[in-house]
N, C-alpha and C positions, 0 to 999 in steps of 0.2 A: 203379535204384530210389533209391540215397544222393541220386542227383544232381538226382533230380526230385522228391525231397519237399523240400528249399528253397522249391519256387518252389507247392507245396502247400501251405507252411506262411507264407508272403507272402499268399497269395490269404485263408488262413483269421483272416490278421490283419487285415485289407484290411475284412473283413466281419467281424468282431468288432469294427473302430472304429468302422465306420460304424453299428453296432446302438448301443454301447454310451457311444462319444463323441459320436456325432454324432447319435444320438436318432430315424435313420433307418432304419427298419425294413424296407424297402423298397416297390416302387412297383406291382409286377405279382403277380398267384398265382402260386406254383412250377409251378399244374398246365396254366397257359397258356405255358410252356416246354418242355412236353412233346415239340412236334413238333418242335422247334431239336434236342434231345439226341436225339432216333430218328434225324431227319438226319444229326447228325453220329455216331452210331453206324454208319448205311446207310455214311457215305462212309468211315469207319475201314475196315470188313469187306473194301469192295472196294477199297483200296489195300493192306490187309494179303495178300488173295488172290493180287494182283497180286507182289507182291512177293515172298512165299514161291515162288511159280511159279521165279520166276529164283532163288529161294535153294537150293532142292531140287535145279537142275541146277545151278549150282556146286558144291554139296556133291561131286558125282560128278566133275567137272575133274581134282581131284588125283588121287586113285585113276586115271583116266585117262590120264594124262600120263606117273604111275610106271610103268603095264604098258606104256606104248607105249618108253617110254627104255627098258627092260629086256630088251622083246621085240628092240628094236635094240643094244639090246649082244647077245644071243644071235647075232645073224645075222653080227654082228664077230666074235664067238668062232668059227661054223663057217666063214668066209669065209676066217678066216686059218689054217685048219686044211689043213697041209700044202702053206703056198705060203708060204717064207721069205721072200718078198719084200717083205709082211705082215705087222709087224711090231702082233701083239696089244694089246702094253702102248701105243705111241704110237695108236690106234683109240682103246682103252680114255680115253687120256686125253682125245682129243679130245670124246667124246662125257660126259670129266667138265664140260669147257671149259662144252658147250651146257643140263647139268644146274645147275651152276651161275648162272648168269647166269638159265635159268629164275626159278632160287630167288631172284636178288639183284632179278629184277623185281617178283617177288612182295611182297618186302621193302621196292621202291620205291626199290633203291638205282642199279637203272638202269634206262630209260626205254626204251621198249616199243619205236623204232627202232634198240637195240641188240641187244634178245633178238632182232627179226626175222630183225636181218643175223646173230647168232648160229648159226639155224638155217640162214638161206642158204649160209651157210658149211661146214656139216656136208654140203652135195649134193657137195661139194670132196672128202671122206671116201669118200663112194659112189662117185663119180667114180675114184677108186683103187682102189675094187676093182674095177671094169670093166676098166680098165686092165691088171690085175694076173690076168686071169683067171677072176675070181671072180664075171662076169657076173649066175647064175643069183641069187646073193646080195644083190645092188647092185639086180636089178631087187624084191628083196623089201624092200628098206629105204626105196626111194622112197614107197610107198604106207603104210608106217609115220612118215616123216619130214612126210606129207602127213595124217595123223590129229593128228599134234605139232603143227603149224600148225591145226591147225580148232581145237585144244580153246583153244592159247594166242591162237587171235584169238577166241575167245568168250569166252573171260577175261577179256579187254582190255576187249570190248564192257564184258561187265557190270560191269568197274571204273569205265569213263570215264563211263557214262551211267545217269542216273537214269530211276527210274519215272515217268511221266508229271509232268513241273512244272508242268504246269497242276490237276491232280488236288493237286497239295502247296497249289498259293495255295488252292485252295478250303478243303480241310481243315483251314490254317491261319485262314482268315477265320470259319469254320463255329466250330474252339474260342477264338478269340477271344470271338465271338458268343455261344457257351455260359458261359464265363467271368464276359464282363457280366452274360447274362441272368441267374446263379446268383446272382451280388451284388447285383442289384437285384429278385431274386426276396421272396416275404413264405409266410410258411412257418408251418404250424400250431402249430408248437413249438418250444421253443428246440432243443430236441436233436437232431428231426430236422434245423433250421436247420444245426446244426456236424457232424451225421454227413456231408451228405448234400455240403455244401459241399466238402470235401475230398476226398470218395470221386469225386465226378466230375470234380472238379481231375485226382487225382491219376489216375483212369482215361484221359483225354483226350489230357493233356499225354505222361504214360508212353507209353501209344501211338503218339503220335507219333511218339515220339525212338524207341521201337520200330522201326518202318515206315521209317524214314531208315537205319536202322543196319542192320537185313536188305536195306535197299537196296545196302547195299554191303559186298559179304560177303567181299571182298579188300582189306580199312582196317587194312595193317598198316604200322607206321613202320621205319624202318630197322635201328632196333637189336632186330627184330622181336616186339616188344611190341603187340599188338591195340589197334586206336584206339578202337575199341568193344567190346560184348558178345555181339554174335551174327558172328563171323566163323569160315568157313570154314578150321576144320582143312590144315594144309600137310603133318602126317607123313606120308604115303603117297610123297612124293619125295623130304624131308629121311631117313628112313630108305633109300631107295633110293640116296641120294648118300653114306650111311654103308656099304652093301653094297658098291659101284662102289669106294671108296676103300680098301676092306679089301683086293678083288679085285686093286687098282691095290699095295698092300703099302704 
């Protein structure tokens, strides 16, 4: 909201010069703009729809991610239960290795073919316990290790790719178009003129920057600070990766 009434309070100066400097009142009725701002109302609603859809299943990723790393540290603790050969605490670490690096992708501090081969790496892990006799346990961890790969390549998806760019140019030429129309709309009264200017500045533009930002609901920088205002929560594996390292001592 700070950062989109700037460009509200430009637009309402924009048309207070042109009323008051420049003696131009404007050229259309406000009420023959009517069908521009239902327009761009219709296309806000179904880009916001659209968007929320994929925001509501990331919301659920992290939580996700935390029970599936947890549920395979469980299957580490009974697998190395009564086979010394098994050694718990070096499991334990390795599956911090793959917790981490989760989290540092998340943070953007490493790049999505390193968490891959992170988790490829962890089949290495299973792979020992076959080895080691712990078959029944290793064939339980693969179908866990393969839920860890769906949610983090849906992750990715929804990182790397936006909601329809063709629906953004629209929306962006649609409040363009509203923008102008507003300015050179003629308006029954002064007061309506400056409520009304502003209010659909400021509903329009807000939106937008709305709609762009639920777009991408994993925009966190590295020193993991939110790049925006609607992003998905990470504590359901940052507090799991506090659990694992108490465990780990």
């Amino acid at each position: 909201m700070l950062t989109t009434l700037p460009v509200v309070l430009a637009v309402t100066l924009v048309k207070a010069g042109l009323e008051f400097w420049a003696g131009w009142s404007g050229a259309v009725e406000f009420s023959d703009v009517g069908i521009v701002v239902t327009a761009g109302v219709f296309l806000t609603g179904f880009l916001l729809a659209g968007t929320i859809s994929d925001y509501k299943e990331a919301e659920k990723i992290p939580g996700q991610i935390a029970t599936t790393l947890e549920v395979m540290e469980e299957i580490l603790v009974l697998a190395s239960s009564n086979r010394p050969a098994l050694d718990l605490t070096e499991l334990r670490k390795s599956l911090m290795t793959v917790t981490d690096t989760i989290i540092d992708w998340f943070y953007t501090r490493k790049p999505s073919a390193v968490m891959f081969e992170a988790l490829g790496e962890f089949n290495l892990v299973l792979q020992s316990l076959e080895k080691n006799g712990a078959g029944p346990y290793a064939s339980r961890g693969v179908p866990q290790l393969a839920n860890l790969r769906l949610n983090m390549s849906r992750a990715d998806v929804i990182k790397r790719t936006s909601f329809l760019p063709p629906a953004y140019a629209l929306l962006e030429t649609v409040l363009a178009l509203v923008v102008g129309l507003i300015l050179a709309a003629k308006y029954k009264s002064m007061l309506a003129e400056f409520v009304l200017v502003p209010v659909l500045t400021l509903i329009y533009v807000y939106m937008l920057r709305l709609i762009r930002d639920v777009d991408d609901p994993f925009d966190y920088a590295p020193d993991e600070k939110q790049q925006g205002g609607a992003e998905v929560e990470l504590f359901p594996i940052v507090e799991y990766r506090a659990r694992l390292k108490k465990r780990l001592g």
